[in-house]
N, C-alpha and C positions, 0 to 999 in steps of 0.2 A: 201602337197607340196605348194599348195597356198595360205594355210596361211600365211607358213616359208616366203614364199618371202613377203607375203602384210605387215608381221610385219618387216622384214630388210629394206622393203618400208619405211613404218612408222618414223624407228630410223634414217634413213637419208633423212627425208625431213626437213628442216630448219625450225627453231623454230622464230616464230612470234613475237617474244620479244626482248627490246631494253632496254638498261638500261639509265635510267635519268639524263638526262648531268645536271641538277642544283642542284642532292645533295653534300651534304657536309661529306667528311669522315675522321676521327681520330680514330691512331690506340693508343689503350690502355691496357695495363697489365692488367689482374687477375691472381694472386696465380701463375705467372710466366707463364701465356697462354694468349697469343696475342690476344684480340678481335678488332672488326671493330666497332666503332658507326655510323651511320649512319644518317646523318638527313637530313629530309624531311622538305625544308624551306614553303613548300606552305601549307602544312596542321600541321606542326608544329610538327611532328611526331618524335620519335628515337626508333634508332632500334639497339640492339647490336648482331653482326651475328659473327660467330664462321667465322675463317679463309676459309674453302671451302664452304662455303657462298658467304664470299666479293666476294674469287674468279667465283666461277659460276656469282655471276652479274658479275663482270668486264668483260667476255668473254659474254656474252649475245651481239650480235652487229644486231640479226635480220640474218645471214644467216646460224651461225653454225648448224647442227643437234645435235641431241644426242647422239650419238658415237664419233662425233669428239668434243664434247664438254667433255664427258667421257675421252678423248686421251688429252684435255690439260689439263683438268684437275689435270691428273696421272704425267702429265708433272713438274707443278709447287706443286704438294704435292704428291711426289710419295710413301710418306708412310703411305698415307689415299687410300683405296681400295673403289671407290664407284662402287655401280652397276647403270644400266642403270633406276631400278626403282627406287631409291636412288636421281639420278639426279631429275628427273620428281618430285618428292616431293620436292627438292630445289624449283624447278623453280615455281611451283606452290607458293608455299609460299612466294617465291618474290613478285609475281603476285598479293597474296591476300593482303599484304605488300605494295602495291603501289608503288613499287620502280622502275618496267618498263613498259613498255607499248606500244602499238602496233597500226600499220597504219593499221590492215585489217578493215572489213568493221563490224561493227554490236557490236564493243567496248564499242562503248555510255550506250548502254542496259544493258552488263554486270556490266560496273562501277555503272549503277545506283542501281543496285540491290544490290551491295557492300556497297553503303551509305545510301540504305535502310535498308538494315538488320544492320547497323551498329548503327544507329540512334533508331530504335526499341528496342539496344540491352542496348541503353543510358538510355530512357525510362523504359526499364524492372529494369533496376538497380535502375532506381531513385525509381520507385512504388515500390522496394523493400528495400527500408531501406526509410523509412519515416524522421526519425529523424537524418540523415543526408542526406541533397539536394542540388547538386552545380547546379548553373542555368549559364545560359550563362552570358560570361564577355564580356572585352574587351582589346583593345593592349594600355596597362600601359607603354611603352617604354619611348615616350616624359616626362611625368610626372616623371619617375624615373632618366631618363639624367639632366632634371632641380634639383632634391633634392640631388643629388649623390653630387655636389660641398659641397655642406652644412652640409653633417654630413658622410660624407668618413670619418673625423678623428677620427670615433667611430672604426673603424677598424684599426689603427694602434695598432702597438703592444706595443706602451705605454700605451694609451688608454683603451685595452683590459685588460690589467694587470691592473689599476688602475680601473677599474668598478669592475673587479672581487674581489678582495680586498674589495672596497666600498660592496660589494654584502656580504661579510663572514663576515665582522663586522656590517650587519645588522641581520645575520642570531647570532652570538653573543650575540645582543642587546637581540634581541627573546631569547634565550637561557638562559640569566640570569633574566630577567624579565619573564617568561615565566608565573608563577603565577600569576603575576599579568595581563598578558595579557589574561589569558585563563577565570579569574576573569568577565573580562569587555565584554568579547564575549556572543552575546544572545544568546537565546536557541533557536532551528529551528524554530518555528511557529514566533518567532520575525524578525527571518533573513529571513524568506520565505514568509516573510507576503506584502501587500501593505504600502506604498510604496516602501517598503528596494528593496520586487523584481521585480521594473519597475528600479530600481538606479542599481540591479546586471543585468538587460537584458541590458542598454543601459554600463554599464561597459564593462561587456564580448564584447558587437557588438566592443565598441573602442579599448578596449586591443588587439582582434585579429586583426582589421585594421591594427594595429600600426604591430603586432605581424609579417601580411604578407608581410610589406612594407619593413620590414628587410630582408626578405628573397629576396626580390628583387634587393633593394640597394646591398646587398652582392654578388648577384651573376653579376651586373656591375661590381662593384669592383674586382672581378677577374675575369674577362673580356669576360663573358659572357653575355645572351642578358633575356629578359625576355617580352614576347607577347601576353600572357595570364593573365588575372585576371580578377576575378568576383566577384559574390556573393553567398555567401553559407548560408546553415541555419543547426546549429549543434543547436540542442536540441529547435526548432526553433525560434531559437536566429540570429540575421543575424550577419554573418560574410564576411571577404573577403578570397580568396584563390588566391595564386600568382603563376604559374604553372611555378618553374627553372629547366625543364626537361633541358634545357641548359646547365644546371651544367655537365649532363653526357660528354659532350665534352672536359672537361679538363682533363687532363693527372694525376693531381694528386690526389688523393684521400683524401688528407687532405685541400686542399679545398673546394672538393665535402661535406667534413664533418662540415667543416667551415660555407657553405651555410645554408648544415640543421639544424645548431644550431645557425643560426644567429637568428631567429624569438624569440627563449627559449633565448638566450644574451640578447635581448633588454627586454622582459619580466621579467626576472629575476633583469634587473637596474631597471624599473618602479617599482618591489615590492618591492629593499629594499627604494627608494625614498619614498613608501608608508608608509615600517614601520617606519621610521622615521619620519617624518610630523605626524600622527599618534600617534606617543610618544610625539610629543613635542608638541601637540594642543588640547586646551580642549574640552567637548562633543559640537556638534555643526555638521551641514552640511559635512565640509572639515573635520573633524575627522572622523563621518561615513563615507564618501567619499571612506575613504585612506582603512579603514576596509575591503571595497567592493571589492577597486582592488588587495589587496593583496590576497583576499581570492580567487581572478579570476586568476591573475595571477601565483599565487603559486599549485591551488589544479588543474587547468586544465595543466598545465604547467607536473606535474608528473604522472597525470592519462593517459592525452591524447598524450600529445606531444614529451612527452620523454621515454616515455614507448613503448621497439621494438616488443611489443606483438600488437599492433598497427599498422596502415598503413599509420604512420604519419612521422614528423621528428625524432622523435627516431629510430625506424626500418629503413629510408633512413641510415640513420648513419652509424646503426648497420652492413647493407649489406655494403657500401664500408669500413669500418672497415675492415669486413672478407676478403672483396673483392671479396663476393659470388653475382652478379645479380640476379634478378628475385627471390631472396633468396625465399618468401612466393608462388610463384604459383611452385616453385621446390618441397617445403615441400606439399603441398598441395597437390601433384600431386604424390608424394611416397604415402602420406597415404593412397589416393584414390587407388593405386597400392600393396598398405599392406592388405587393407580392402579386396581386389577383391580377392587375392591369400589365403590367411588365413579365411576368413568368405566365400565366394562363390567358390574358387575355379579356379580364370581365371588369368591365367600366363599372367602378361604384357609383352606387345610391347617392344622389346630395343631401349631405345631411344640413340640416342649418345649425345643430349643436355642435357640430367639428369645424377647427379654426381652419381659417381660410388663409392666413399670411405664418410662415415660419414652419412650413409643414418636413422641409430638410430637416430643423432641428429636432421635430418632434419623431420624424423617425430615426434618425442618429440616437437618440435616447433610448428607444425602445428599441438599437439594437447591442448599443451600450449595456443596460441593466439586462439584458435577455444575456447575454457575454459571461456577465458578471456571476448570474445567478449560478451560470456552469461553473464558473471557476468556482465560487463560494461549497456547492455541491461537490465539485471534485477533491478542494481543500478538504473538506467534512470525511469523505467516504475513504480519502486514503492515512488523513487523522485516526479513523476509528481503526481504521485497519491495521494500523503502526502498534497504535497502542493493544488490540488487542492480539497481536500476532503474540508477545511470548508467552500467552495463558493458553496458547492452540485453539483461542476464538477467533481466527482470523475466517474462517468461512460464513463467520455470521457479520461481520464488514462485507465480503465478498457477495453474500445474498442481498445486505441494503443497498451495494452498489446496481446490482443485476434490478432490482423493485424500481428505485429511484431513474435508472436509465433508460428501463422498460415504460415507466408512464407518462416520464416528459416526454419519449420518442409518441406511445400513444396518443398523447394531448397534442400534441406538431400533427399527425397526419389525420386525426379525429376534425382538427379545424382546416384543413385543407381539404380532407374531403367534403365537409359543411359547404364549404366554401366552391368546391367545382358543382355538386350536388343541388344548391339553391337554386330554385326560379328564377328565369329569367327569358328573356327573348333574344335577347343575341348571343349565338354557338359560341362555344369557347375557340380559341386562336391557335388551330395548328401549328402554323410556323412559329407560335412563340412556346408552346408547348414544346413542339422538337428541340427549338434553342435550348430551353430551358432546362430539359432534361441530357442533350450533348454538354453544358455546360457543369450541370451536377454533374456528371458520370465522369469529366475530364478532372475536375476539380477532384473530386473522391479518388480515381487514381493515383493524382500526382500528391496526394496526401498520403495515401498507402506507398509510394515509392522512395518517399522521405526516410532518411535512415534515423533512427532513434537511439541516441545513445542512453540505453539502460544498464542497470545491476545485472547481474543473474547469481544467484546464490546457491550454496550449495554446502553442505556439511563437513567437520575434519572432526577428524583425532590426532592425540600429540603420540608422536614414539621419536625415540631416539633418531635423531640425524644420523642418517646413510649406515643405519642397521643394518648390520645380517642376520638374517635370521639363518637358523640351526636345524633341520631337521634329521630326521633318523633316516638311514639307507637301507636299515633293513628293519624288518617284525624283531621286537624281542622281549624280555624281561628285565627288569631296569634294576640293578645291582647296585649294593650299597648307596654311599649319599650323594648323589653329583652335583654341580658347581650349583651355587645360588646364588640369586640376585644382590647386585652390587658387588661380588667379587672381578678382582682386576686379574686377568689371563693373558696370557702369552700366545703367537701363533704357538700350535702343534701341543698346546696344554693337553692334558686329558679331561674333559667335562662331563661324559658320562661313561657307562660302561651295561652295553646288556650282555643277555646270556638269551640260548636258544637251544633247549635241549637235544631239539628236532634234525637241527643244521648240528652239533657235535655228534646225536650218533653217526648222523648217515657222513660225517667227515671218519668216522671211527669204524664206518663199513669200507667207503670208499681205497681206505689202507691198507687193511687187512687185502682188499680186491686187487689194489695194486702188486701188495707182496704174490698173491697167489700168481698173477698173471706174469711176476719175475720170473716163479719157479718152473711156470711150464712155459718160459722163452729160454732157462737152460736146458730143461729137459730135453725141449724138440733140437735144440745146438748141439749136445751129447748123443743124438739119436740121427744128426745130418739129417734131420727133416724139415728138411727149405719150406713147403707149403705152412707147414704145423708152427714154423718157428716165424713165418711172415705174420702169420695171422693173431699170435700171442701178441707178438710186436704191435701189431695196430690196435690190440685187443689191451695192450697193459696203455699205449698215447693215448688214450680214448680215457682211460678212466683216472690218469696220470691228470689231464686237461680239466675233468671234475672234477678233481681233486682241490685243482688250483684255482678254480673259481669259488667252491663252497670255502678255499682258505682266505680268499679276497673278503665272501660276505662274514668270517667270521673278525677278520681285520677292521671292516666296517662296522663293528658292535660297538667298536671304543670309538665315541668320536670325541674329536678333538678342534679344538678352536681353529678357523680359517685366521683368524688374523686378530692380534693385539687388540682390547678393548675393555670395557665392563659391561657383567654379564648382567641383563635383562631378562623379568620371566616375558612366558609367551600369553597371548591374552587368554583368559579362564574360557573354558569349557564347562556350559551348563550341564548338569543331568539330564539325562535324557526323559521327558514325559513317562511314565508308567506304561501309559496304553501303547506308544510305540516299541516295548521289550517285553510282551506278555507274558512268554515263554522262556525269560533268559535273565540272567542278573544284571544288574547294571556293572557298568565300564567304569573306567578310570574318570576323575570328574575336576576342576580346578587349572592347575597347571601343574604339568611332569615334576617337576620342584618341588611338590610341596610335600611334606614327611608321611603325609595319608597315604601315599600316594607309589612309595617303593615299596618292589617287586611286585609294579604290576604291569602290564601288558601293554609295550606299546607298539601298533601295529604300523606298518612301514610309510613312509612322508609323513613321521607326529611332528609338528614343530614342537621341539623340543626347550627350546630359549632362544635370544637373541645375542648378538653381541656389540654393543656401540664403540664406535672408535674414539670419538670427545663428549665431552660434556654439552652438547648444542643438540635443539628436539628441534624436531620440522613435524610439519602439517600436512598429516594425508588426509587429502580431498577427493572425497569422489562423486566425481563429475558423472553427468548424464549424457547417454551417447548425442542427442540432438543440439549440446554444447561444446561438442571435443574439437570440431573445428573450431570453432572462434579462440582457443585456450592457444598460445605457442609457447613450449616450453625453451629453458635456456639450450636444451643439446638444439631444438629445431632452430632457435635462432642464431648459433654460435657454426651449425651445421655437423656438430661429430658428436660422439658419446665419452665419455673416459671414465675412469677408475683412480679414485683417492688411493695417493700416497704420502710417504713421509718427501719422496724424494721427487712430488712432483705430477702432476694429473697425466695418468697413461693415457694415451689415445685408444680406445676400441675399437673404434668403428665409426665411418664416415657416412653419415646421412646425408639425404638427400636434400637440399636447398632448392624453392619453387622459383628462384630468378638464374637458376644452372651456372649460377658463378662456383669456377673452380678454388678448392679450398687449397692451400701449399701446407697441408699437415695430412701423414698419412697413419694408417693405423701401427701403435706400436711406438708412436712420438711420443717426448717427455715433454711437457710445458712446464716452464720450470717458476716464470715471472708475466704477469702483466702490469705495465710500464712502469715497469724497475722491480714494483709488489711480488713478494714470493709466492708461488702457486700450489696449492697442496690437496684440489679438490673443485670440482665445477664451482661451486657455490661463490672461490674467492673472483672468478669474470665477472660477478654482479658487481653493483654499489650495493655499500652496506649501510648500514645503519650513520656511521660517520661520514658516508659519502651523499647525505639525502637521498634517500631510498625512494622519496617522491619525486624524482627526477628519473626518464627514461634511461638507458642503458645508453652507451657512448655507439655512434653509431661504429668508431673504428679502435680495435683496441691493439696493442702494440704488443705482442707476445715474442719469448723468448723459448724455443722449441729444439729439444735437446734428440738427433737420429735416431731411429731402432738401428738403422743399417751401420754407422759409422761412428755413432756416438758422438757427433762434432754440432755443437751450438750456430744456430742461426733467428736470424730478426725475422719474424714472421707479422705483416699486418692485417688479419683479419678485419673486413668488411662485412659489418652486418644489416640485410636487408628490411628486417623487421626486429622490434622487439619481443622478450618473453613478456608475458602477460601479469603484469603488478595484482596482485591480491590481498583484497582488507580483510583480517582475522578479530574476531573479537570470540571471546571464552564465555561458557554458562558460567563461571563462578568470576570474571572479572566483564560486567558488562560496563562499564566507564573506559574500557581501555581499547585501541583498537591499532593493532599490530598489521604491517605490512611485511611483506616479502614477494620474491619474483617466484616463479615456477620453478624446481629444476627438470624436472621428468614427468614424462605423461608414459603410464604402461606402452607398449605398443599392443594387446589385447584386452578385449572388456574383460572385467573379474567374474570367477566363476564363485566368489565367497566375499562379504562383506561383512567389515567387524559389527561384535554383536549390538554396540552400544549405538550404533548409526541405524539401527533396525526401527523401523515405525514402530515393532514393538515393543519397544524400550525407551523412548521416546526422543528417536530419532526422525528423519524426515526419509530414508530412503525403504522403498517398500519390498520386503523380501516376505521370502517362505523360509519355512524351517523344515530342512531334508532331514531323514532317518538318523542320522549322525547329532543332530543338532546344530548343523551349522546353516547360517542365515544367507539364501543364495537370493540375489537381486532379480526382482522381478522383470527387469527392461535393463537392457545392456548397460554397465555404465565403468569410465574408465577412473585409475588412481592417478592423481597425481599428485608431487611432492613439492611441500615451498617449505627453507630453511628459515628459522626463526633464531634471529640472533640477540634479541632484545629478553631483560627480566626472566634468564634461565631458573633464577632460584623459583619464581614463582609459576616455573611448568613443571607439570610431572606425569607419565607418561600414562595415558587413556583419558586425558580430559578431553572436552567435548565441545565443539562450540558451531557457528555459522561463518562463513566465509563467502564473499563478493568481488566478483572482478565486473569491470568497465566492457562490454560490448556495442563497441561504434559502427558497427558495418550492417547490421540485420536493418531491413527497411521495418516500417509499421505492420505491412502484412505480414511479415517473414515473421515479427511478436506475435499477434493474430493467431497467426497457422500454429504456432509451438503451443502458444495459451490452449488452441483447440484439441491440437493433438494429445498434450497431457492431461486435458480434462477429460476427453471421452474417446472410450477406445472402444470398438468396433472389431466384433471374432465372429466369424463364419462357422 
């Protein structure tokens, strides 16, 4: 009984609220339903309140109660039924809305805690989208009343009609020239390179100035005000933003539509002004100029601006168009109400501000623009990443990626746990819960099982095609000049020549030992002493046999050329660090070649030079062990190894083929032709460069195979099960160019040394240590392999340096995943 009274207490004591004699109100149509605008001149605010809205404020005066604010209520809308809890949530939401306010005592406290949480709530938004940030501006009004006299007459409707015109017969020009425009466009690493992208950063920053200062001018022009403007960083690029939340006060919709398409108007005149100047000016400054802004104005113009999957001027557009308000937190707020009822189980609240007819469309949109935003973010993150990968700031794209992916995922489960978390009286829905969660988990599988065809990339260096390299058999001292690079040698040439004083005496002990052990094998023969004259005997073979091995290693001092070619140095040997030789002088430093460098010491396996057989370089790549299966080279897909000749590719060695088709070539075979083509080395079974190199290998090639046993020619048709693996080459000093070729060889073992120049510390990408010697050993296995380059020999020469990509189709999403993890973080016990 005393409660009943303390709450009819309650509903008639007068409510503390007064409505704000300095706003501004305009009534406006939607879809043929009266809304109220509201603005808020002191904080610049609008608000659009449904009819028993306006009126609840307008009777707000500080004395009515609840009940009799209920009774006028019913009065002036008597076919809206509110209840007394009904009201209280109006009024509330006035309250939190700013629209009235009250003389009792202790108001200060409340409001401030309104523009504290409200400013926090500015901040959590900005820390959460990095690559879009509006910072504070300021009041553009004066500056926009001065420039209004001077270019209003872009808004007449002669005007507009005659830019737009001017606009379609530049989009014309494009269209008939269009070859030759697309001709004259670089390729990304030129357009995204220094300086083109300090000339497209300070472009974009002018184009959108220009871009927001339309939107401003326009919305004076229909006679609206504009109080806001600042500075924004979209892609952090700086921009302006002109805030014509003003615009909602005019009555018609088709200048509301006018306003948000006045920014894309003026942009759309500057790009055809660009393609034209452009067309008509040769290469030079203001020809790239015009390239930059068209490509600013045009491609941001349709991604960002005019696209209502956005929250830009397109979507403004688009919602007075329909004449739908709030169009995106309405879509947003079914789906979050689609999700709760169908995935958990929790019957939303009836709202009377959510539309009741077209609620498929409005979630289809909100999951359209939710789609978009990822793709738009994904565009961005691997943009930044591209361009900054060859400055070696690709991990700072890699960290925006990891922020940006990390808080949209936060913001998803932050409002679903809101969302399971909330009050309510009926338990959430096991059985849709378990669905819903069997349904994710099947779904996310069968996305992890999907094979992804990716790049995988990996470093080369140039050296001569099908090199041999030269090294020393024995330790020795390097004797007068030997051969130097680019001289042309014959098999069995002399190339160098050491000396070892060590190995001559003990050859010059060894002789002397043999003569002695002559003369006491006549002695004990003169003396018939069988024991005495056996044991000379085993005693002179014995030193006879060392003899002839220390004359082998003095035979191996002179080496001489394996086979015809021109002579290549071998790669430079750095000096050795100081602190690694404390105690001892430094070694031999450069290459064996070079004039510093004779009579000094070189200890046994020096690569001493190389030797090439033609004038063609190939590409050693080395590969990382967790990519050598996906690589086939041409031996693994041809199934044998061989050996260039003049007369013909010797067979080797027969590898193993994974579908155990028998090969009819055995080792020690001549191949002499493939179909009809003279054969003189693995490389000529590819297509080459005249055969479209972008084209797969022929699945069956028609060879001509000359006996080791009988010497007698037969037709051999090899079948091949798979192909070698095509590889894109592009060079540090030619980045416009980008060369293919197939594999021929993969090591059969990881490298125990990697050239210097592929070293992380030299500013290569593979990560090595540098052992006591100086040479750079690979931290994590990784194997070589060779691809022939038969294209623009004059402009390779041998140690250049570049990136290389092959196509891997078979790894699923996980199997990317698990490699991404495993190279990024390693785990030692």
């Amino acid at each position: 009984m005393s409660s009943a009274a303390s709450l009819t207490t309650a509903n008639r004591r007068p409510i503390p609220l007064q409505v704000r004699d300095d706003l501004v109100y305009e009534q406006i149509e939607y879809l043929g339903v009266t809304y109220f605008v509201v603005k808020d001149p002191v904080g610049l605010k609008y608000f659009r309140l449904q009819p028993e809205q306006y009126h609840a404020l307008q009777l707000l005066n500080g004395n009515r109660h609840l009940e009799e604010l209920r009774d006028d209520l019913h009065e002036v809308l008597p076919t809206v039924r509110l209840q007394l809890s009904d009201i209280q949530h109006l009024i509330t939401d006035l309250h939190q809305k700013g629209l009235v306010f009250s003389n009792r005592i202790g108001q200060g406290a409340a409001l401030a805690k309104l523009d504290f949480e409200e400013k926090k709530k500015k901040l959590f938004n900005t820390m959460r989208s990095l690559l879009y940030v509006r910072l504070p501006g300021w009041d553009p009004e004066t500056v926009l009343a001065w420039m209004y006299p001077f270019v209003r007459w872009l808004f007449h409707p002669v005007a507009v009609t005659l830019t737009l015109l001017f606009v379609v017969s530049s989009w014309i020009l494009l269209a008939v020239h269009f070859e030759t425009f697309s001709a004259q466009l670089p390729e990304f690493q030129q357009f995204f390179s220094w300086p083109n992208l300090l000339y497209l950063w300070v472009t974009l920053g002018t184009c959108k100035i220009i871009h927001e200062f339309g939107h401003g001018i326009s919305c004076k022009h229909f006679g609206g005000e504009c109080h806001a403007m600042g500075v924004m960083l979209l892609v952090f690029s700086p921009c302006l933003y002109c805030d014509v939340s003003d615009s909602w006060m005019l009555r018609s919709k088709w200048q509301r539509i006018a306003i948000g398409a006045a920014g894309m108007y003026i942009e759309v005149l500057i790009s055809a002004v660009a393609i034209y100047v452009w067309w008509n000016t040769q290469s030079g400054l203001i020809h790239h100029l015009c390239l930059n802004i068209f490509f600013v104005t045009t491609i941001t113009t349709v991604i960002w601006n005019a696209n209502p999957l956005m929250r830009f001027d397109g979507y403004y557009m688009m919602s007075d168009l329909l004449e739908i308000p709030n169009l995106r937190p309405k879509a947003d707020r079914l789906l979050r109400d689609w999700f709760g009822w169908y995935c958990l189980g929790i019957e939303a609240k009836p709202d009377p501000f959510m539309p009741e007819t077209g609620r498929v469309g409005f979630v289809l949109f909100a999951i359209a623009a939710g789609l978009y935003r990822w793709f738009i973010l994904a565009a961005i993150l691997v943009f930044l990443y591209t361009v900054l990968k060859p400055y070696g700031l690709q991990s700072v794209g890699i960290a925006l990626a990891i922020v940006s992916i990390t808080t949209i995922l936060f913001n998803l489960l932050l409002n679903i746990y809101k969302q399971v978390t909330a009050p309510r009286i009926e338990p959430l829905s096991r059985p849709k819960i378990a669905f819903s969660l069997g349904l994710f988990v099947t779904l996310v599988a069968m996305a992890l099982a999907v094979p992804l065809p990716l790049h995988v990339e990996a470093m080369f260096l140039i050296e001569p095609h099908d090199v041999r390299h030269v090294y020393t058999a024995t330790s020795g001292r390097l004797e007068g000049k030997p051969a130097q690079p680019g001289d042309t040698v014959e098999s069995g040439d002399t190339l160098a020549v050491l000396s070892n004083p060590a190995l001559q005496l003990e050859q010059i002990r060894l002789e002397q030992q043999n003569e002695v052990q002559l003369i006491r094998v006549s002695v004990a023969n003169a003396l018939d002493d069988r024991p005495r004259e056996e044991m000379a005997r085993a005693n002179r073979q014995s030193t006879r046999s060392q003899l002839d091995e220390f004359q082998k290693q003095i035979q191996r001092m002179t080496v001489r050329a394996p086979h015809s070619g021109t002579v290549v140095a071998a790669p430079l040997v750095p000096l050795p660090p100081l602190e690694s030789r404390p105690d001892q002088l430094a070694a031999w430093h450069g290459t064996p070649l070079d004039d510093r460098n004779r009579n000094c010491f070189l200890p046994e396996r020096t690569h001493l030079l190389s030797i090439a057989p033609d004038s063609e370089y190939q590409a050693v790549v080395v590969i990382d062990q967790g990519d050598r299966n996906d690589m086939v080279s041409a031996e693994e897909a041809l199934g044998f190894a061989g050996n260039s000749g003049p007369d013909g590719l010797t067979v080797s060695s027969i590898l193993a083929t994974t579908s155990g088709t028998r090969i009819d070539i055995r080792p020690g075979d001549r191949i002499t032709s493939r179909d009809g083509k003279p054969i003189t080395r693995l490389a000529d079974l590819l297509p080459g460069t005249e055969e479209t190199i972008s084209k797969a290998v022929p699945k069956t090639l028609r060879l001509s195979v000359q006996g080791k046993a009988d010497g007698a020619t037969r037709d051999v048709t090899l079948t091949l099960t798979r192909s070698p693996t095509l590889v894109e080459l592009k060079f540090d000093h030619l980045p416009d160019r980008t060369y293919q070729g197939f594999i021929e060889k993969i090591s059969r073992r990881d490298l125990d040394f990697v050239p210097e120049l592929l070293s992380n510390k030299l500013g290569g990408e593979v990560a090595t240590a540098t052992d006591r010697q100086g040479r750079e050993r690979p931290l994590s296995p990784a194997y070589q392999a060779t691809v022939l380059l038969r294209e623009d020999s004059p402009l390779l020469k041998t140690g250049l340096r570049g990136r290389s990509r092959f196509l891997v189709e078979t790894r699923t999403a996980y199997q990317w995943i698990y490699r991404w993890y495993r190279s990024t973080f390693k785990f030692r016990l």
